[in-house]
C-alpha atoms as one frame of an Amber mdcrd trajectory, in Angstrom:
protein
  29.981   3.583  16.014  27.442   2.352  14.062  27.650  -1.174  11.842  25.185
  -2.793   9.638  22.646  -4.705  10.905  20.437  -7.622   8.971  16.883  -5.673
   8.088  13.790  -6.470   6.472  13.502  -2.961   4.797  10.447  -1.914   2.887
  10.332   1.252   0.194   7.219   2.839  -0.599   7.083   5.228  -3.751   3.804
   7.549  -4.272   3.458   7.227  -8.374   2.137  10.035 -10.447   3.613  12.157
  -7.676   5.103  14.756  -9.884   1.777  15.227 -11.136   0.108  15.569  -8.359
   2.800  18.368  -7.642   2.499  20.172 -11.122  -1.419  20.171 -10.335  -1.114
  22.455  -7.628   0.213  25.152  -9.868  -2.506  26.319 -12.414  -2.308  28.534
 -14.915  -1.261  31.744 -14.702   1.731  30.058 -11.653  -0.881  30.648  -9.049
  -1.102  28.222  -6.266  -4.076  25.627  -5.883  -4.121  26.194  -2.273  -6.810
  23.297  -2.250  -4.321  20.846  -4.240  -1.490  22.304  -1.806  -3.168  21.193
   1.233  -4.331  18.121  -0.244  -0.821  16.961  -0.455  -0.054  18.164   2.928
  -3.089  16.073   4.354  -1.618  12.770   2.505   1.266  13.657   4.095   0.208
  14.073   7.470  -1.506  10.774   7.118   1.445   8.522   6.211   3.580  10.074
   9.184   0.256   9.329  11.257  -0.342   5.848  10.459   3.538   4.987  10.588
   3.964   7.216  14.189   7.476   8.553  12.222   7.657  11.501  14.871   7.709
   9.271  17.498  10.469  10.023  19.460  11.166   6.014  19.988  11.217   3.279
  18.233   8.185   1.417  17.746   8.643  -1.740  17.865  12.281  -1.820  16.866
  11.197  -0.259  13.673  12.893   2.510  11.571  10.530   4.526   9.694  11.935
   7.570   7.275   9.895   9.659   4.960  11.339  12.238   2.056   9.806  13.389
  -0.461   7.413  11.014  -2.102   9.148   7.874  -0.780   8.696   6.499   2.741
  11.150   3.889   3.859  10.171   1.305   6.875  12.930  -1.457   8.351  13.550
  -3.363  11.099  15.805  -6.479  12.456  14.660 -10.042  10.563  14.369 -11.114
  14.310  12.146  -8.420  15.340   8.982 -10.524  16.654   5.790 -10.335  13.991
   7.650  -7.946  12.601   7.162  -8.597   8.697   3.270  -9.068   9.740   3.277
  -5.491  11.434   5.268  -4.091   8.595   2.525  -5.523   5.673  -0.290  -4.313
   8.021   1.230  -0.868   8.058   1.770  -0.831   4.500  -1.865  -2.006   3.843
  -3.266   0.814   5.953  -1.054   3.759   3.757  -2.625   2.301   0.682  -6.091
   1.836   1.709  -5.565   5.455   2.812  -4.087   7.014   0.190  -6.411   5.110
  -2.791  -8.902   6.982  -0.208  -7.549  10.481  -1.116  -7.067   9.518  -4.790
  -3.609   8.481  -4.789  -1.816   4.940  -5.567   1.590   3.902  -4.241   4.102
   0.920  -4.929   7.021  -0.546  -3.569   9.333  -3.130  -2.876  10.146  -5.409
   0.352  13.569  -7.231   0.417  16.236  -8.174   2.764  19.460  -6.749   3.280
  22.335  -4.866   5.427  21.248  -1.047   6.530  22.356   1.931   8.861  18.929
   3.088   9.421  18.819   5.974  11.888  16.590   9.044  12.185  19.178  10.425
  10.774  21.293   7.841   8.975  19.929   5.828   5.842  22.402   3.548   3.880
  23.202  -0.063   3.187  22.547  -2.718   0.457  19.371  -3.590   1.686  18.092
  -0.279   0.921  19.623  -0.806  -2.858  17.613  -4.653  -2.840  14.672  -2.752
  -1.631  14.429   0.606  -4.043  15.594  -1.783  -7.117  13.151  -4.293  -6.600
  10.275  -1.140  -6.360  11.550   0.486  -9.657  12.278  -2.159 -11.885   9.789
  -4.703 -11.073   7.100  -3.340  -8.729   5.531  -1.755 -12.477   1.831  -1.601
 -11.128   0.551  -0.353  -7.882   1.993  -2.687  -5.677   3.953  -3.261  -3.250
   6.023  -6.614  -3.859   8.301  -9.490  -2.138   9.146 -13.135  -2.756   8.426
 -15.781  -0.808  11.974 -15.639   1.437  10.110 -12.731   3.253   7.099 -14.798
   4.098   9.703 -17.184   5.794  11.157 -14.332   7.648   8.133 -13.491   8.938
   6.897 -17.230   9.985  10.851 -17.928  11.610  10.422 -14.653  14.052   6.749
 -15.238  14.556   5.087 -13.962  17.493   5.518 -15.062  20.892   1.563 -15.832
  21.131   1.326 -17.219  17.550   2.744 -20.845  16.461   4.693 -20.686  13.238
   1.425 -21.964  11.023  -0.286 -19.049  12.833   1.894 -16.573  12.020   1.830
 -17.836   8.255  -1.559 -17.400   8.003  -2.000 -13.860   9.472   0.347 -12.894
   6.662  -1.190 -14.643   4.002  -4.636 -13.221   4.915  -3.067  -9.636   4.016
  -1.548 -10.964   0.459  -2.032 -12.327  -2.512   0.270 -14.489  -5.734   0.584
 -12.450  -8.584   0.872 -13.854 -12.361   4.706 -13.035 -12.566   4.963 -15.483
  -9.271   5.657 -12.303  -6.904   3.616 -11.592  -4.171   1.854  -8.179  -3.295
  -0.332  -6.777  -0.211  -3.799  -7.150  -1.232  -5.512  -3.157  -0.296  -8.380
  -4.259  -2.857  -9.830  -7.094  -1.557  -8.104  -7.027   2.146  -8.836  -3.766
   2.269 -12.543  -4.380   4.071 -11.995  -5.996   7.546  -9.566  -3.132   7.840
 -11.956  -0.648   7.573 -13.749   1.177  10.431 -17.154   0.129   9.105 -16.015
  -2.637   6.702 -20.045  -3.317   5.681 -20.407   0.135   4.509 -17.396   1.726
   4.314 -16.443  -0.684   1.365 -18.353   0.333  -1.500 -17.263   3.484  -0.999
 -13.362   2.765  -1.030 -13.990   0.310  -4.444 -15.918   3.253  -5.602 -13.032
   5.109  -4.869 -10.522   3.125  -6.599 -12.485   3.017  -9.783 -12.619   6.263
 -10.288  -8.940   6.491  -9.891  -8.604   4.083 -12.016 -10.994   5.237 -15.262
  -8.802   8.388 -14.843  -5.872   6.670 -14.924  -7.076   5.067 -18.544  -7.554
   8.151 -19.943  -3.414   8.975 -19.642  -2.124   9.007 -23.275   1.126   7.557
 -22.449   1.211   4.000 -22.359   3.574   3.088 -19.782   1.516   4.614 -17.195
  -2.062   3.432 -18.732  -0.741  -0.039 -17.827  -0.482   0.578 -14.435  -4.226
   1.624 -14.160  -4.721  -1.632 -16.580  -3.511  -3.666 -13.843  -5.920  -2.440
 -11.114  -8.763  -2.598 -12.911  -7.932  -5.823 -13.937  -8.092  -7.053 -10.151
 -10.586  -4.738  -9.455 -13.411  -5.210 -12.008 -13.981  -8.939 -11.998 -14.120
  -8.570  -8.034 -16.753  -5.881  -8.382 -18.748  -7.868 -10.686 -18.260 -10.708
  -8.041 -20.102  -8.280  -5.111 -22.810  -7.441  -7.000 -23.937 -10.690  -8.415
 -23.939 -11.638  -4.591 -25.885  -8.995  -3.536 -28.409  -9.344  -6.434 -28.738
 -12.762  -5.162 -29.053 -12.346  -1.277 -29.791  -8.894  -0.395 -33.653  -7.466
  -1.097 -33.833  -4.988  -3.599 -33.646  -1.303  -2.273 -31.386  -2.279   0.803
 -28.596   0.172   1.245 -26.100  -1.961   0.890 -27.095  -3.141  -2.059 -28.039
  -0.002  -3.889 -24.419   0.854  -3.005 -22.609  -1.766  -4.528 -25.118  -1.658
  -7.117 -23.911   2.087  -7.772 -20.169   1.116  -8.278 -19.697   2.436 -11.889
 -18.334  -0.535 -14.187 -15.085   0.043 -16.143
């Protein structure tokens, strides 16, 4: 028999995705086998990075994807477990904005079956509402009750001011008061070679960005709006700091310095 359980449960929702489907049928209905794969790849990825085909439980954590949407959960006593959970969902942004896609989602508290084959409960209502009617922008959101969560079942090795501060470091306060995990600028010490891997991934997410502007409809153009408005004033940041203190015609410079302005 199975009974509800008290979960932190986080939903993840690829945006654009219909697009991204329609785009790998051109003209004609022929297949964009590059698109196809493309999609498959992103995929692929997000299974990889959460281990969904493990056949246990890692961690005490649920993971289920379908479709575009992933859904991750796990026990509100589960040790470090709202850390792990923010880490994970860092790493599927940083590498989807990688492959040209952007994500958002919601993070909330609540009762759920969650199974690999069982998915139910108000907490996955809390979570999926608070992704589709306030998430708006590419983020993935929470209020501050799930920062407590995470500092009350803090890890064994951590303190509870420990544990607060390893989550912080992976978030940031946005202006309607809700917070969001920061893949812009938290994105770097995550990175395999955060010096020069860096301007590359903000490169990245301009570009998906100054296509993003160019949408005519204006519900989604202020979603793009929002990114670059995080985005370009840290940009600008970067490369008056590397005017400053690196020599001109370092590498690292020149590739900050190549970072297209919006």
């Amino acid at each position: 028999m199975m009974n509800y359980q008290d979960k932190v449960v986080c939903f993840l929702d690829i945006l654009g995705f219909k697009k991204h489907v329609n785009d790998t049928i051109v003209r004609g209905g022929e297949e964009d086998l590059e698109r196809t794969d493309h999609l498959i790849k992103v995929f692929n990825l997000i299974r990889e990075i959460l281990d969904i085909d493990q056949s246990e439980e890692r961690f005490g954590t649920e993971v289920t994807q379908f479709s575009d949407c992933v859904v991750i959960s796990f026990n509100i006593t589960e040790e470090s477990g709202v850390f792990y959970a923010l880490l994970d969902i860092m790493w599927v942004q940083v590498n989807l904005a990688l492959n040209g896609i952007l994500c958002r989602g919601g993070v909330a508290q609540g009762k759920l079956v969650h199974t690999p084959k069982v998915l139910f409960g108000p907490g996955m209502v809390n979570a999926y509402e608070l992704e589709s009617k306030a998430a708006v922008y590419p983020r993935v959101i929470f209020g501050e009750s799930i920062i407590q969560l995470g500092i009350q079942a803090h890890g064994a090795q951590n303190r509870p001011d420990q544990e607060a501060n390893s989550i912080m470091n992976l978030l940031k306060k946005d202006f309607d008061g809700m917070y969001y995990v920061d893949y812009i600028t938290g994105a770097q010490q995550e990175l395999d070679a955060p010096e020069f891997d860096y301007p590359e991934y903000l490169s990245k997410l301009q570009k998906i960005v100054a296509e993003g502007l160019t949408l005519k409809d204006p519900s989604i153009r202020i979603k793009y709006q929002w990114l670059k408005e995080k985005l370009q004033p840290h940009i600008n940041g970067i490369k008056s700091y590397v005017a400053l203190e690196l020599p001109e015609g370092s590498d690292l410079r020149e590739a900050y310095e190549s970072i297209p302005d919006l």
